[in-house]
C-alpha positions in Angstrom: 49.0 -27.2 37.2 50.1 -26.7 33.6 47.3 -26.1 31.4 47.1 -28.7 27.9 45.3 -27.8 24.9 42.8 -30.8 24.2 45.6 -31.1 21.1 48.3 -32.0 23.5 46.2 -33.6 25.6 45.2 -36.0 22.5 48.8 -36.6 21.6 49.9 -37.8 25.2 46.4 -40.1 25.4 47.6 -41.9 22.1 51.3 -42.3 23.4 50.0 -43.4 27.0 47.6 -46.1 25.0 50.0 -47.3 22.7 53.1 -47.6 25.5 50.5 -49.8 28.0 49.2 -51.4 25.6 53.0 -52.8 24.1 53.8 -53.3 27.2 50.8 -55.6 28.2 51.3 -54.3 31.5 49.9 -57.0 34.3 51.0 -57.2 37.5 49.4 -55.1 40.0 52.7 -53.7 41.2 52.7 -51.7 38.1 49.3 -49.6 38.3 50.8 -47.0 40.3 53.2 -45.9 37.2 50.1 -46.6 35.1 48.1 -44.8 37.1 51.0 -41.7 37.4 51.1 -41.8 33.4 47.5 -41.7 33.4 47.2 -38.1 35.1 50.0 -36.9 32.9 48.2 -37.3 29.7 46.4 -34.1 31.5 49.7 -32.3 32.1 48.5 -32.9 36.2 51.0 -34.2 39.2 49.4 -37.3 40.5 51.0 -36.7 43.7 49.7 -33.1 44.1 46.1 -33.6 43.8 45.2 -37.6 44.6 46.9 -40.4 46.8 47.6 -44.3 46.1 45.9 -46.5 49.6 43.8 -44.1 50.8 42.6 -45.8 53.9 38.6 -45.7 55.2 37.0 -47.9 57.5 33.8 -50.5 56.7 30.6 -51.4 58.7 32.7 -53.7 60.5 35.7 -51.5 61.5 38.1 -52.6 59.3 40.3 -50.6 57.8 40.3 -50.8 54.1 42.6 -49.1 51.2 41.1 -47.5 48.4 43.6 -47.9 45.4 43.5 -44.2 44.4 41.7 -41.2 45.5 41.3 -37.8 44.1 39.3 -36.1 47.1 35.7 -34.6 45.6 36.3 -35.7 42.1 37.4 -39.4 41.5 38.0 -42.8 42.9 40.2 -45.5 41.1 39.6 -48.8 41.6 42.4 -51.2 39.8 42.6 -54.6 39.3 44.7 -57.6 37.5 44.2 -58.3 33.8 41.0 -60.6 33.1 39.0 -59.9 36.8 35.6 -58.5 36.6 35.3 -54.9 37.0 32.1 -55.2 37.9 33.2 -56.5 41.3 35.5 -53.6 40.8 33.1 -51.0 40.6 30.9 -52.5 43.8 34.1 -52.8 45.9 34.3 -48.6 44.7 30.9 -47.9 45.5 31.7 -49.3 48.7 34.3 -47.6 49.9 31.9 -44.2 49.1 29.4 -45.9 51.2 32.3 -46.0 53.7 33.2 -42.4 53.0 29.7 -41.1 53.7 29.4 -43.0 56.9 32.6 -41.6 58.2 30.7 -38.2 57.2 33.8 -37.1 54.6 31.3 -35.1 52.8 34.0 -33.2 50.9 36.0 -36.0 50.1 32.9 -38.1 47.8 34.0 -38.4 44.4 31.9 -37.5 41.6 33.3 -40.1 39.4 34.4 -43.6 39.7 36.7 -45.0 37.3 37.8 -48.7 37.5 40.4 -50.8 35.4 42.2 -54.2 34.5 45.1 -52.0 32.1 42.9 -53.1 29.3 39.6 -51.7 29.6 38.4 -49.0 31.8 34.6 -48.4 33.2 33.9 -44.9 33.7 30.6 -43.9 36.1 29.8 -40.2 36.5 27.4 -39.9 39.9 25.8 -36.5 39.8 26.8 -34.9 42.4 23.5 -33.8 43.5 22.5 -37.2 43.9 26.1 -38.0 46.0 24.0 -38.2 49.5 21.9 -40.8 48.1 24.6 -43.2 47.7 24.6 -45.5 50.8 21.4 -46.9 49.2 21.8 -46.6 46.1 17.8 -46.2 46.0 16.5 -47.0 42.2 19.4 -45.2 40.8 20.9 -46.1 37.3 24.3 -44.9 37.2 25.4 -45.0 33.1 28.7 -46.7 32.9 31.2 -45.7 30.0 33.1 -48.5 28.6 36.1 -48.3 26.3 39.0 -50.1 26.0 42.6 -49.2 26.5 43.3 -48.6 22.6 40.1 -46.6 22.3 41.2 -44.3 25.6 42.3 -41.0 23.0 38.1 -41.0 21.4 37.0 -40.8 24.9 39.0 -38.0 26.4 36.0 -35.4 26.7 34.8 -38.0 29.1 37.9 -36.9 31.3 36.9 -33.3 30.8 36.8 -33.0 34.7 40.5 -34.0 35.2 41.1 -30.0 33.5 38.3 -28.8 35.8 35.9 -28.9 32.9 32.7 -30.8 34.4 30.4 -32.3 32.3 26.8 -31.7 32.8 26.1 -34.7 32.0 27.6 -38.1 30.9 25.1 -39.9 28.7 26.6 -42.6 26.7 23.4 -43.2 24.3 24.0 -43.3 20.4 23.1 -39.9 19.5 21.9 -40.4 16.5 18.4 -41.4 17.2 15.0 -40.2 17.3 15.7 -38.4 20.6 18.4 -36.3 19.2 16.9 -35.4 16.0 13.8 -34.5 17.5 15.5 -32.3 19.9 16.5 -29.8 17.4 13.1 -30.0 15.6 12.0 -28.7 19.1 14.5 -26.0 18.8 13.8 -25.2 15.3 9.9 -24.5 16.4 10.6 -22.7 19.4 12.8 -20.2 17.4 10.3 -19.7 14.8 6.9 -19.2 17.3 9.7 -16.4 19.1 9.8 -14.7 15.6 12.6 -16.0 13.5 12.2 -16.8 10.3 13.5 -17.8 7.0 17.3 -16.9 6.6 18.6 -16.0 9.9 16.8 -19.2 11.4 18.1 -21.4 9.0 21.8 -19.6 9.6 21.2 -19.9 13.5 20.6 -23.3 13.2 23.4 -24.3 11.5 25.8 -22.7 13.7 24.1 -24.3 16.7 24.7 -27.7 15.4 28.1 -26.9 14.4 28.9 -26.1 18.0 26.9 -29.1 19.6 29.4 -30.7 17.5 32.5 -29.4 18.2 32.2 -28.7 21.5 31.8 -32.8 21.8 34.4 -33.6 19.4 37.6 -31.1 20.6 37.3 -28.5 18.2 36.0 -26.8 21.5 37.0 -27.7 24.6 34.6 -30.1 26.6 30.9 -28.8 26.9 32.2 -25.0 25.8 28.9 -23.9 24.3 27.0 -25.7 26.9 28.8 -23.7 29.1 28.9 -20.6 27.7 25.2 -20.6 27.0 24.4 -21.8 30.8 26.6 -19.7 32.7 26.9 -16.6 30.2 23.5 -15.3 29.1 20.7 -14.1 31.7 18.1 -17.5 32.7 15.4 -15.4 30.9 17.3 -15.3 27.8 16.9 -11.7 27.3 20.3 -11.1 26.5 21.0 -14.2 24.5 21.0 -13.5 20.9 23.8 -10.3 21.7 26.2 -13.2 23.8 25.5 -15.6 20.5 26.6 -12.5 18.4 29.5 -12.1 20.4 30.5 -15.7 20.5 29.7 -16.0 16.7 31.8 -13.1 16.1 34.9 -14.5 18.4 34.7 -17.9 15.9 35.1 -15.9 12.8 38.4 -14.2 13.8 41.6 -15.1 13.3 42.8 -13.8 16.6 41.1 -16.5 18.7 43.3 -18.8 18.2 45.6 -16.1 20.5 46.4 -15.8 24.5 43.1 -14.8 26.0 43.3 -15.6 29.9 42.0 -19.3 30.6 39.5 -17.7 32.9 38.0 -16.2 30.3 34.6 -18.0 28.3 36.8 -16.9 25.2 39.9 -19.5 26.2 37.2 -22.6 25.2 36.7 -21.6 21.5 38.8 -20.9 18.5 38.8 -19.5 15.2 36.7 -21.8 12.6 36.9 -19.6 9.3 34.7 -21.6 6.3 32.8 -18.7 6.3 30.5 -20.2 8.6 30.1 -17.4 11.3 31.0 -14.9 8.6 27.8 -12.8 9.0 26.0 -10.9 11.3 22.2 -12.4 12.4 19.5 -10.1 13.2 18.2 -11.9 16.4 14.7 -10.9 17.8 14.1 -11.4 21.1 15.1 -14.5 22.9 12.7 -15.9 25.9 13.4 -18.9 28.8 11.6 -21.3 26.3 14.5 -20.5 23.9 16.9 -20.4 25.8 15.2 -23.6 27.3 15.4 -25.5 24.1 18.8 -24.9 22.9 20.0 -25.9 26.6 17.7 -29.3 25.8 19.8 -29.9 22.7 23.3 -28.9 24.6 22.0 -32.1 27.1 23.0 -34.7 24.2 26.0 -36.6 23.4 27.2 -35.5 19.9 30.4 -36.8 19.2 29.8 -40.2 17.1 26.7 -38.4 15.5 25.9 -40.2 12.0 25.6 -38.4 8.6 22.3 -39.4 8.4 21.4 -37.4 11.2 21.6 -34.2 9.5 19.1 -34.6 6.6 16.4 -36.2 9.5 17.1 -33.3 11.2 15.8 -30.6 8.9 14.1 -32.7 6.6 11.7 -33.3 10.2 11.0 -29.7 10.0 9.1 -29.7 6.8 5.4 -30.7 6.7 4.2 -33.6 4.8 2.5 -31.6 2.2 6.0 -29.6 1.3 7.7 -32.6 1.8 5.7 -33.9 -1.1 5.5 -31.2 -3.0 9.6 -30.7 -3.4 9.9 -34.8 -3.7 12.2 -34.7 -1.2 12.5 -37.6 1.3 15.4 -38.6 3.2 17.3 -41.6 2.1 18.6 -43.7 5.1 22.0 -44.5 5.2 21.8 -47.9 4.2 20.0 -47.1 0.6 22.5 -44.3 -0.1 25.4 -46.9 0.4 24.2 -49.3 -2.6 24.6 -45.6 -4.4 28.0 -45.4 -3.0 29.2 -49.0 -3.4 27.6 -49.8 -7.0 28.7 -46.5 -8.6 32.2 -46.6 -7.4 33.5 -47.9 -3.7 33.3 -51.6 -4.5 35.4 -51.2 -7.7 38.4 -48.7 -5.8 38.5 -51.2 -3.2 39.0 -54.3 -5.9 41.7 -52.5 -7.7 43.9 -51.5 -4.2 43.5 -55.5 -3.1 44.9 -56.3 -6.9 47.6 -54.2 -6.1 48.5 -54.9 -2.6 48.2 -58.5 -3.2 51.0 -57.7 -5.7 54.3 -58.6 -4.5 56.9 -56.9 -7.6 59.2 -54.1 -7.0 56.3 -52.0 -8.4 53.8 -52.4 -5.7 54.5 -49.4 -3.8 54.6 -47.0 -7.1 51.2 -48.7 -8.0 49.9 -48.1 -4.6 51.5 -44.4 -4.7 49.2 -44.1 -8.2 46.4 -45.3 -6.7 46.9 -42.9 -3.7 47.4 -40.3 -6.4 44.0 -41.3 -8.5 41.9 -41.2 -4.8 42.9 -37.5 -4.3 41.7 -36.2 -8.1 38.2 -37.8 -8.4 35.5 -35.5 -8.5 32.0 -35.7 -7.3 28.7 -34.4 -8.4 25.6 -34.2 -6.6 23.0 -32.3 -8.7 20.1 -32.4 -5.9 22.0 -32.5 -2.8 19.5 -31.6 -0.3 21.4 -31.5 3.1 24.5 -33.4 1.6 24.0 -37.0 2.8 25.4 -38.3 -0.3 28.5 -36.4 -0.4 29.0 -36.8 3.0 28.7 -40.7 2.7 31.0 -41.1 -0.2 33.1 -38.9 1.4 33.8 -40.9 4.6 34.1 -44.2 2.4 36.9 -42.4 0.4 38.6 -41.5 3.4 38.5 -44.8 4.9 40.1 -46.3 1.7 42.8 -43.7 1.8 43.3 -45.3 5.1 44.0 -48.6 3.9 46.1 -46.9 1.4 48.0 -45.3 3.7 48.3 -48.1 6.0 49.7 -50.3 3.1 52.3 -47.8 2.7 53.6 -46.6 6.0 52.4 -49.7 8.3 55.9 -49.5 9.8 55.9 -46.0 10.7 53.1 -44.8 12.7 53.7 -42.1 15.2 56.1 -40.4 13.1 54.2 -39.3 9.8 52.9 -35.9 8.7 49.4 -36.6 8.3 49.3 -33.6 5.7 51.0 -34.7 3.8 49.7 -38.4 3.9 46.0 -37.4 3.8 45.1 -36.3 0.7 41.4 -36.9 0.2 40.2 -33.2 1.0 36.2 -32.0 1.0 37.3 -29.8 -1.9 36.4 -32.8 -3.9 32.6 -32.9 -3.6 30.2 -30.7 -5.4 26.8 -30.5 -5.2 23.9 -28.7 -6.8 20.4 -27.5 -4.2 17.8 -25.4 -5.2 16.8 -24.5 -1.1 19.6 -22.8 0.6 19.5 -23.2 3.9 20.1 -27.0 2.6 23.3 -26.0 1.2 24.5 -24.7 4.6 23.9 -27.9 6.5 25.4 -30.0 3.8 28.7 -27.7 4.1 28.3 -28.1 7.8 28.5 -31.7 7.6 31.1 -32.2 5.2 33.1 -30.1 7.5 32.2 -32.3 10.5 32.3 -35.6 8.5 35.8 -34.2 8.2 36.7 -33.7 11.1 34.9 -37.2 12.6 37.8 -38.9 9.7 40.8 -36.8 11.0 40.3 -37.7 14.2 40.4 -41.7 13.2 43.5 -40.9 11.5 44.7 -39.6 14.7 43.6 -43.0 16.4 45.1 -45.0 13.5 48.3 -43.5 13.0 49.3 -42.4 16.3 49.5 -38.3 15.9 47.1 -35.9 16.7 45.4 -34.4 12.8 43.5 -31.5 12.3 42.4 -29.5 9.3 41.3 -26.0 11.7 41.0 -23.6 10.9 39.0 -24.7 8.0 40.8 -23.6 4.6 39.1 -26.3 2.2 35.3 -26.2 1.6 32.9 -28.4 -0.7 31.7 -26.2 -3.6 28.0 -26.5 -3.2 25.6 -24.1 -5.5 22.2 -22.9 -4.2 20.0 -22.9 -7.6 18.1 -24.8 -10.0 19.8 -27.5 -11.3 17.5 -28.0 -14.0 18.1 -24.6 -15.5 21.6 -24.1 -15.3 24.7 -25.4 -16.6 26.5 -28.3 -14.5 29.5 -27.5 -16.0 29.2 -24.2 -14.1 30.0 -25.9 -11.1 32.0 -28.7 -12.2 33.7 -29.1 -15.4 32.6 -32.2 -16.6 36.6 -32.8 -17.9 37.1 -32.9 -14.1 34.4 -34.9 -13.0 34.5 -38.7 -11.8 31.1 -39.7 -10.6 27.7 -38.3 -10.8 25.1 -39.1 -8.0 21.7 -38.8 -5.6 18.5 -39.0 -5.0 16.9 -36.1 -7.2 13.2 -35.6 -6.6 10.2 -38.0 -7.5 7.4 -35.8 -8.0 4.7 -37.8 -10.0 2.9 -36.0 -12.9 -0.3 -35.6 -10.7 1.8 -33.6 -7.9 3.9 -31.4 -9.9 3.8 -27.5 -9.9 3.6 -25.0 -12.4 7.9 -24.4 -11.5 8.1 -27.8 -11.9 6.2 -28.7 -15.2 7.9 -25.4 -16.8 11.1 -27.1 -15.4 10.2 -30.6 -17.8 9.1 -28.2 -20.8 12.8 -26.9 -20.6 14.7 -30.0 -20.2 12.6 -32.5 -22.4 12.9 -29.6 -25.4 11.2 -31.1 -28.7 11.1 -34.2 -27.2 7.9 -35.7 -27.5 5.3 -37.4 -25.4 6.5 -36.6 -22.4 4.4 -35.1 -20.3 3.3 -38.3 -18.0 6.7 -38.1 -16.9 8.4 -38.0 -13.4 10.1 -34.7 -12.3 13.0 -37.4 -11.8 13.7 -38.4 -15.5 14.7 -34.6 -15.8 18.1 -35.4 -14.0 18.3 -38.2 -16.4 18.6 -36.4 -19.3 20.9 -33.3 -17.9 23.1 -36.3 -16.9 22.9 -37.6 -19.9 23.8 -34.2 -21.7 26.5 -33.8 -18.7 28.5 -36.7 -19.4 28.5 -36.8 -23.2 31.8 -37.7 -24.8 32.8 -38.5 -21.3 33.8 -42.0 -18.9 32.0 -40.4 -16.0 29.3 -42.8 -14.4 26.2 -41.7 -12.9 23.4 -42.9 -10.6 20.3 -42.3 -9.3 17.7 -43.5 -7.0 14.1 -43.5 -8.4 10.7 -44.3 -7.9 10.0 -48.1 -10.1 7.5 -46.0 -11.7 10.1 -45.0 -14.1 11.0 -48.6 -15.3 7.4 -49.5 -16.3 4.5 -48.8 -17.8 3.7 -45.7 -20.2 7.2 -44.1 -19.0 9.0 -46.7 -20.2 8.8 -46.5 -24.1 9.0 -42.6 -24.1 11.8 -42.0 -21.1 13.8 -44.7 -21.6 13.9 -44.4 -25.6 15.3 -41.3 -24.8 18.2 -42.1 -23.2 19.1 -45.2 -25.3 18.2 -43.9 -28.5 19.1 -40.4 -28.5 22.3 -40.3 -26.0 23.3 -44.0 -26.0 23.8 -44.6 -23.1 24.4 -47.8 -21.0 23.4 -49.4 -17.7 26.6 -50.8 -16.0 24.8 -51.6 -12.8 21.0 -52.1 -11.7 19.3 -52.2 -8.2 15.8 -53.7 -9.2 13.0 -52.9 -6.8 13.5 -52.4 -3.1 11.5 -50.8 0.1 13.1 -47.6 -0.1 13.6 -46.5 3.9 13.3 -43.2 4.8 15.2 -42.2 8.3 13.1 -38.8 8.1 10.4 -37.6 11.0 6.7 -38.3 8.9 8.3 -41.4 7.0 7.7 -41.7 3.5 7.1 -45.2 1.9 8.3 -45.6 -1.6 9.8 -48.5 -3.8 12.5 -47.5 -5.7 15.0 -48.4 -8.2 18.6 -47.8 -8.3 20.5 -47.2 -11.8 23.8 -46.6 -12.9 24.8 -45.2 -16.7 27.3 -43.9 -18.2 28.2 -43.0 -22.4 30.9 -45.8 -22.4 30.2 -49.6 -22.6 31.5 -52.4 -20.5 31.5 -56.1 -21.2 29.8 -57.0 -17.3 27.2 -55.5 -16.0 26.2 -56.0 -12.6 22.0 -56.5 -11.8 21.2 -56.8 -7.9 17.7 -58.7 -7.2 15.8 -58.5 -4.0 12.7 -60.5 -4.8 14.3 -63.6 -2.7 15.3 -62.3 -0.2 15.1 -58.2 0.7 18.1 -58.3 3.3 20.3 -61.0 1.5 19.8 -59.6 -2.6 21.3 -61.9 -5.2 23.6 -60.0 -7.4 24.0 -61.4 -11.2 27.0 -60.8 -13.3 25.4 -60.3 -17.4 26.7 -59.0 -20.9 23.7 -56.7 -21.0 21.4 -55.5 -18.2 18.5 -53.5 -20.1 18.1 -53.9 -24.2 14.8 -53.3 -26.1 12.2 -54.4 -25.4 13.1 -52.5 -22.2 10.2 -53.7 -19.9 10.2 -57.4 -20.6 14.4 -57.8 -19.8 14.6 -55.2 -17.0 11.2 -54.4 -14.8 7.6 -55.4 -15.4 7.5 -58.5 -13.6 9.4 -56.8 -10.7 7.8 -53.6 -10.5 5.2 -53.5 -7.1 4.0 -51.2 -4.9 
């Protein structure tokens, strides 16, 4: 049979799910065409591997026809629209009751797929579990659910109809405690087998790139899985040379070329972004390594969540660091009333003002609007992993969707998503003092990226891209405090200014640290009993100067009452001028981290310019359902009786 990249395979899944489902396809007579279609999306001749009425007799003697049958590998059940396929999938596990009692060993499916047109149900049943299947005995058999529009997301599910078995099908959310913990695991067996520092942090990236990709279709289905389980010795002796040799296939431009598809090479394919530029010095690997990097390989990493990322390494730090650098994990939740307050909630006003708009100049409007999307700029001066970048990112790309969708509704299928998709990672900048946090957050920009092209691909009916990768976020490894922001973006270019810079009280602050306020705070005076945080403050102040950027911030309350107040807020309003334009007084801050951190914060948003509303968000009512109040002014001297003292609380 032909052999598809997962590319091609893509584009046929999204024409097969768009032409059933304008068809509305519901008479039974028809699910041998649809069925026919079906194996094409995988460039495979029904007729040469499975047969329609497949006859096997029941308990009673009766003959019985199974509706399609794949010997070995799958079963089909179909019905009409609307019946249950629940019934559906019994009447299949039946007929491999039936199978086993006629002793057709060789003929028992692995999988069993059953479908109304609409909506298939998808069960994978291990096959060295198969002889247990009469009974059935306290077995729980994961079905995969997915409707018939959804059908090009779940094509690594199908990875057996290319002869690409999965391991494993496990449908669970990955991005849970499980998953997270998982690569702590990893993260500790590497460094008890003597990595350390550098290399670790380098290995660990990569690993989590290709968990990623390998789930997603940058790699073909369960690649790496692969590659590690049936290319390097059991006792992992010779692992870290086959990683060196995989790493070093990634980073050249020649494996996107003809290597024979029986060769481990064929699954994988040049990446560039620098990621598997260089050379690690691997120690020796052991089982347990080996072990634990198969353990994270078992997990389901396609729909993984941004906020993943920053519980993942953050989980590797110890409490005491943790506290020490001030940096916890902001859930993704808290980092959205960043990302809607500083800017999504207005963008998305202004394209319903113009899409509402019914003139001859609607399209140029939404064309300028379009145009506006792909030249903001973003700052993140304490990045840590990226999770604010990646966030705002994702919610810029969806609203280039609706864009996009306002423009071309009529002509899906036939656009060049290059052209239309303009919104690149090129557009985020960020500032982290660690590095190996600056590699993750490139790492999942890159695969935030990648998660919105293929939604494009779902939305607008072609298969999108951006691999190899020719567009990275500019993110600086230093000390944000004692450089120049301009350095790393121009404030002329900048748009927005954001994160979650670190807290440290003046009780847990370092020598670095205190030497770090002495050089921000100048001649300013009285400020010693200040927060490590109110040193972003005033670089952002400095920053945007003479400027219409906006930034925020979240913050421990402490800095909104008490002794802080006069001295740090003074500051601000007295020597730089600025303004609130939007408040979040204080909430639980949640922290999606391993070793939780409990704090109540504050969110605040400034900027050099005025405006005449400013908007204040309140949670003392209700925490889940805030109030939000529209006023001319949100914070005036006296600053603690108009903005925080009767909210503050810990």
């Amino acid at each position: 049979m032909p052999h598809l990249s997962w590319n091609e395979v893509r584009d046929r899944a999204i024409r097969f799910s768009r032409r059933w489902k304008e068809n509305a396809a519901s008479e039974r007579s028809e699910k041998q065409t649809f069925w026919n279609e079906f194996f094409d999306v995988f460039g495979i001749r029904r007729a040469s591997v499975a047969s329609f009425e497949e006859n096997v007799r029941n308990l009673r003697g009766n003959t019985s026809a199974i509706d399609l049958l794949w010997r070995g590998k799958l079963l089909v059940e179909h019905k009409s629209p609307g019946e249950d396929l629940s019934m559906a999938a019994a009447q299949a596990f039946t007929y491999i009751e039936d199978l086993t009692r006629e002793n057709r060993w060789d003929e028992i499916p692995r999988f069993v797929l059953v479908s109304d047109f609409a909506n298939f149900v998808l069960y994978d049943l291990e096959p060295d579990e198969q002889r247990d299947l009469p009974l059935f005995a306290g077995r729980k058999i994961e079905p995969h659910h997915f409707a018939l529009a959804d059908f090009p997301r779940h094509l690594r599910a199908f990875a057996f109809m290319l002869g690409q078995t999965r391991v494993r099908l496990d449908p669970e959310d990955p991005a849970n405690e499980k998953a997270y913990t998982r690569m702590c695991e990893l993260h500790d067996s590497l460094k008890a087998g003597g990595f350390a520092g550098h290399d670790l942090e380098r290995l660990l990236c990569r690993v989590l790139f290709c968990l990623f990709a390998e789930d997603t279709g940058i790699f073909a289905p369960d690649a790496f899985t692969q590659f590690i389980r049936n290319e390097t010795r059991p006792d992992g002796s010779d692992l870290g040379a086959r990683l060196n040799e995989l790493f070093d296939w990634l980073n050249n431009p020649l494996a996107s070329g003809s290597v024979a598809d029986t060769d481990w090479r064929y699954s994988f394919r040049y990446v560039n972004g620098g990621l598997f530029a260089e050379r690690l010095g691997f120690p020796s690997f052991t089982k347990a390594m080996r072990d634990a990097l198969l353990f994270c390989c078992d997990f389901e990493w396609s729909r993984i969540s941004p906020a993943v990322f920053g519980s993942l390494f953050q989980g590797v730090i110890d409490d005491r660091a943790r506290r020490q650098q001030g940096a916890h994990y902001t859930s993704e939740r808290d980092i959205m009333k960043v990302v809607r307050s500083l800017f999504l909630d207005d963008l998305s006003d202004e394209l319903k003002t113009i899409q509402a708009d019914r003139s001859t100049r609607r399209r140029a409007n939404i064309d300028a609007f379009h145009e506006k999307l792909s030249g903001l700029q973003f700052l993140d001066p304490a990045c840590g992993c990226g999770n604010f970048l990646v966030l705002a990112y994702r919610e810029l790309r969806a609203l280039e969707f609706d864009v996009i969708r306002s423009l071309h509704g009529d002509e899906q299928g036939i656009l060049d998503m290059r052209r239309f998709c303009r919104v690149d990672v090129d557009q985020f900048h960020g500032i982290e003092i660690s590095e190996w946090p600056v590699r993750i957050a490139e790492v999942a920009m890159w695969l935030m990226d990648h998660q919105m092209n293929k939604e494009a691909s779902g939305l607008f009916g072609l298969s999108y891209e951006r691999l190899p990768l020719t567009s990275s976020p500019h993110i600086v490894c230093g000390n944000a405090l004692r450089m120049d922001w301009n350095d790393v973006l121009p404030k002329e270019q900048c748009s927005f200014v954001l994160g979650n810079p670190p807290f440290v009280g003046k009780h847990y602050q370092n020598s670095e640290q205190r030497a770090d306020m002495v050089r921000v705070f100048g001649d300013f005076s009285n400020t010693g009993d200040l927060d490590y945080v109110t040193c972003w403050y005033v670089k952002a102040a400095e920053y945007t100067a003479g400027t219409r950027i906006t930034f925020a911030f979240v913050s421990t309350n402490s800095i909104t009452q008490g002794e802080q107040v006069p001295v740090f807020w003074g500051i601000l309003f007295q020597r730089f001028h600025l303004k609130i334009h939007f408040a979040h007084r204080t909430f639980s801050w949640q922290s999606e981290s391993r070793g939780r951190a409990h704090v109540h914060v504050v969110i605040i948003g400034l900027a050099a310019l005025d405006l005449p509303v400013k908007r204040l968000t309140d949670y003392d009512a209700d925490p889940k359902n805030p109030t939000v109040l529209e006023v001319p002014n949100i914070s005036r001297a006296p600053l603690k009786t108009r903005f925080h003292i009767r909210t503050a609380h810990r």
